[in-house]
N, C-alpha and C positions, 0 to 999 in steps of 0.2 A: 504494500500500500504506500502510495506516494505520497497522501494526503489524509490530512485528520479526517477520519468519517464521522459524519453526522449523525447526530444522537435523536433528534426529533425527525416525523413524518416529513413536516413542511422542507425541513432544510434537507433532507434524501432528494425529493421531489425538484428543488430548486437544482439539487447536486445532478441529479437524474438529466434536468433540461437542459444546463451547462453541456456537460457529456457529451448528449445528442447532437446536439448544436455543434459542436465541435467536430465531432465525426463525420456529421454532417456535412459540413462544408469543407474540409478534408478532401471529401469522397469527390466532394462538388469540384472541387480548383486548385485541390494540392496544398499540403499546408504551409509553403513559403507563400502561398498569395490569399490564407487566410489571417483575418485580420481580428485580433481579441473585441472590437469595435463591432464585430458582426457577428461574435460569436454572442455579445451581453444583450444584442437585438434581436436574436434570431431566437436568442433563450430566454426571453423574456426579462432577466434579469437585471443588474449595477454591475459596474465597473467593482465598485469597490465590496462585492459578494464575490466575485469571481478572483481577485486578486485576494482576498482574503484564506481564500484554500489551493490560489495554486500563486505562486510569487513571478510565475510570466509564461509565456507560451512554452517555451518547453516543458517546464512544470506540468501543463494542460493539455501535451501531449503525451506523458508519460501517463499520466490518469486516463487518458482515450486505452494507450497500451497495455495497462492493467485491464482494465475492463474486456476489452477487444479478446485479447487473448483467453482470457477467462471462457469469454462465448464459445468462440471459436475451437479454440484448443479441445474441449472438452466436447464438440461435436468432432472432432476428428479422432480422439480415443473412440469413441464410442463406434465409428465406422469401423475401426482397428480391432474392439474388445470382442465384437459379435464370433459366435463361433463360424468359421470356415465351412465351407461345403465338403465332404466328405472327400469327393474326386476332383478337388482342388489342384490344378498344377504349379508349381513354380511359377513359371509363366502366366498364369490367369492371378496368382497372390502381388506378381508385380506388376500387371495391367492395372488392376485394382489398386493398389498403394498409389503408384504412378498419376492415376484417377483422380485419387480423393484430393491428394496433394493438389494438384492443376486445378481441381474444382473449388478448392478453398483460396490458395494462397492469387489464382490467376483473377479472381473474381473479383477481389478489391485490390485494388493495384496502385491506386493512391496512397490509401491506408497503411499497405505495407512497405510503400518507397517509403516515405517518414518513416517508418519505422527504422529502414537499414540506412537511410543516409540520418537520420538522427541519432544512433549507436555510434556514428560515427566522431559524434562532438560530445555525446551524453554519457558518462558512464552506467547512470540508471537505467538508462532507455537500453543500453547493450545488454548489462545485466538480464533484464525481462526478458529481450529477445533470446538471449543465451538458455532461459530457465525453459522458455515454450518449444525451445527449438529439441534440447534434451529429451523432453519429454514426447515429443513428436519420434525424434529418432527411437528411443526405447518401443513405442511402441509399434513401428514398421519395424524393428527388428525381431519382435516377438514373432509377428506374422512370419516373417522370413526364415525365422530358426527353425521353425514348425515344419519345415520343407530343407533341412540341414543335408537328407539324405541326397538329394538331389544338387546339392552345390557341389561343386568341384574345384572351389579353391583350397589350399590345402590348410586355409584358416578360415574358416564357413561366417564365424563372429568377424574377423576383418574385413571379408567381402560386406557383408551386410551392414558396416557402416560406411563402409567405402561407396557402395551403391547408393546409400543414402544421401552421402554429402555431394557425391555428382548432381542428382537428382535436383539437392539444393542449390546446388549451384547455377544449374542452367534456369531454373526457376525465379531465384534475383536476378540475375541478369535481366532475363523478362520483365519481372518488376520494375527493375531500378532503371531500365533504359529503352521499356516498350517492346513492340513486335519485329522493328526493324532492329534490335542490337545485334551487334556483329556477335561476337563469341558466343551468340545462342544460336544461332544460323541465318538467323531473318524470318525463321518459321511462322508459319500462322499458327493457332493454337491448338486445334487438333492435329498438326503436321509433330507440333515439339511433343503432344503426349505419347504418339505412336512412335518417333524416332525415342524416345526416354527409354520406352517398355521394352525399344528393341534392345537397346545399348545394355542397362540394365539385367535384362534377362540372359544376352550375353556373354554377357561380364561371368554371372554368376554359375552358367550353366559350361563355360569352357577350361577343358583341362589345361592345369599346369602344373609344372613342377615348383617347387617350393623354391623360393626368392635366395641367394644367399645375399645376405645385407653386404658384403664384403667385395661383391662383384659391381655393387652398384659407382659408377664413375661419380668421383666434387671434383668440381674444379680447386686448383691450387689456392692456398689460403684460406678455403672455406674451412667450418668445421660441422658444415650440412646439414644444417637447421633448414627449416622450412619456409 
């Protein structure tokens, strides 16, 4: 929690309209071209009720990101917790992950740009994103491990966060720079789910032999951090 919560109905309600409003216009125009001045109009509210619980716009976006994530998050467990179909394949558990992912994070796009280029100046807004992101990966890795037998990497738990953070990554890209971003291909959006599913399912479904970390080339002076 970013922000003292409110102890009476009225001021929930007031806190509740803030929120919206805010999200709101967000979703509407991006939040460098939302204005605290529209958020106290749009909410009904003061100037000085809004600044009272959050000390300035990013404050008032980390409270959006609490919340947000709170909804969200816990609609994407839940897509995650149901049990499996019996004759579930690899392949159909990563279409499906692949899915829900694109279907949530592609949907608000605003939303979640502020979120990752604001992690990038905020430590609390990182923090939050860092906590919902964990929590996402655990539970696509549940799914994944469910189907252990069928991976062919020779560390089933490293593929399956490896696949995940690709995943994530071509995903912000999307976010962070739209449908024309170069390093996501240009794709349209059902082009990136089905290219994701394929790479991914790939990934996980082809043999190799086990890495020796020793053979891996650094360049001179490094000492091969990431």
């Amino acid at each position: 929690m970013t922000y003292r919560p409110p102890r009476q109905q009225r001021s929930q309600e007031s806190l509740e309209r803030i929120l919206d409003a805010a999200e709101s216009l967000i979703r509407d125009r991006g939040f460098d071209s939302m204005t605290i001045a529209e958020v106290v109009q749009r909410s009904d509210s003061s100037v000085g009720s809004l600044y009272a619980r959050f000390g300035n716009k990013l404050a008032l976006l980390r409270a959006v990101q609490v919340r947000y994530h709170s909804r969200v998050e816990s609609g994407i467990a839940a897509e995650f917790g149901v049990d499996r179909p019996r004759d579930e394949t690899l392949e159909a558990a990563v279409a499906r992950i692949v899915r829900v992912l694109s279907d949530y994070l592609l949907s608000e796009p605003e939303l979640y740009r502020a979120f990752v280029v604001g992690a990038v100046f905020d430590s609390q807004v990182r923090a939050q994103g860092e906590r919902a992101n964990a929590k996402r990966r655990d539970a696509v890795a549940r799914v994944l491990m469910d189907h252990s037998e069928e991976i062919k990497h020779p560390e089933p738990d490293v593929a399956v966060r490896w696949a995940y953070s690709n995943c994530m990554a071509v995903l912000r890209e999307r976010i962070t720079y739209g449908e024309g971003a170069e390093l996501s291909g240009g794709f349209a959006d059902e082009a990136t789910v089905l290219e994701l599913t394929r790479t991914v399912t790939n990934y996980l479904v082809c043999e190799r032999p086990a890495l020796d970390p020793g053979a891996v080339p650094v360049q001179d002076g490094s000492k091969g951090e990431p």
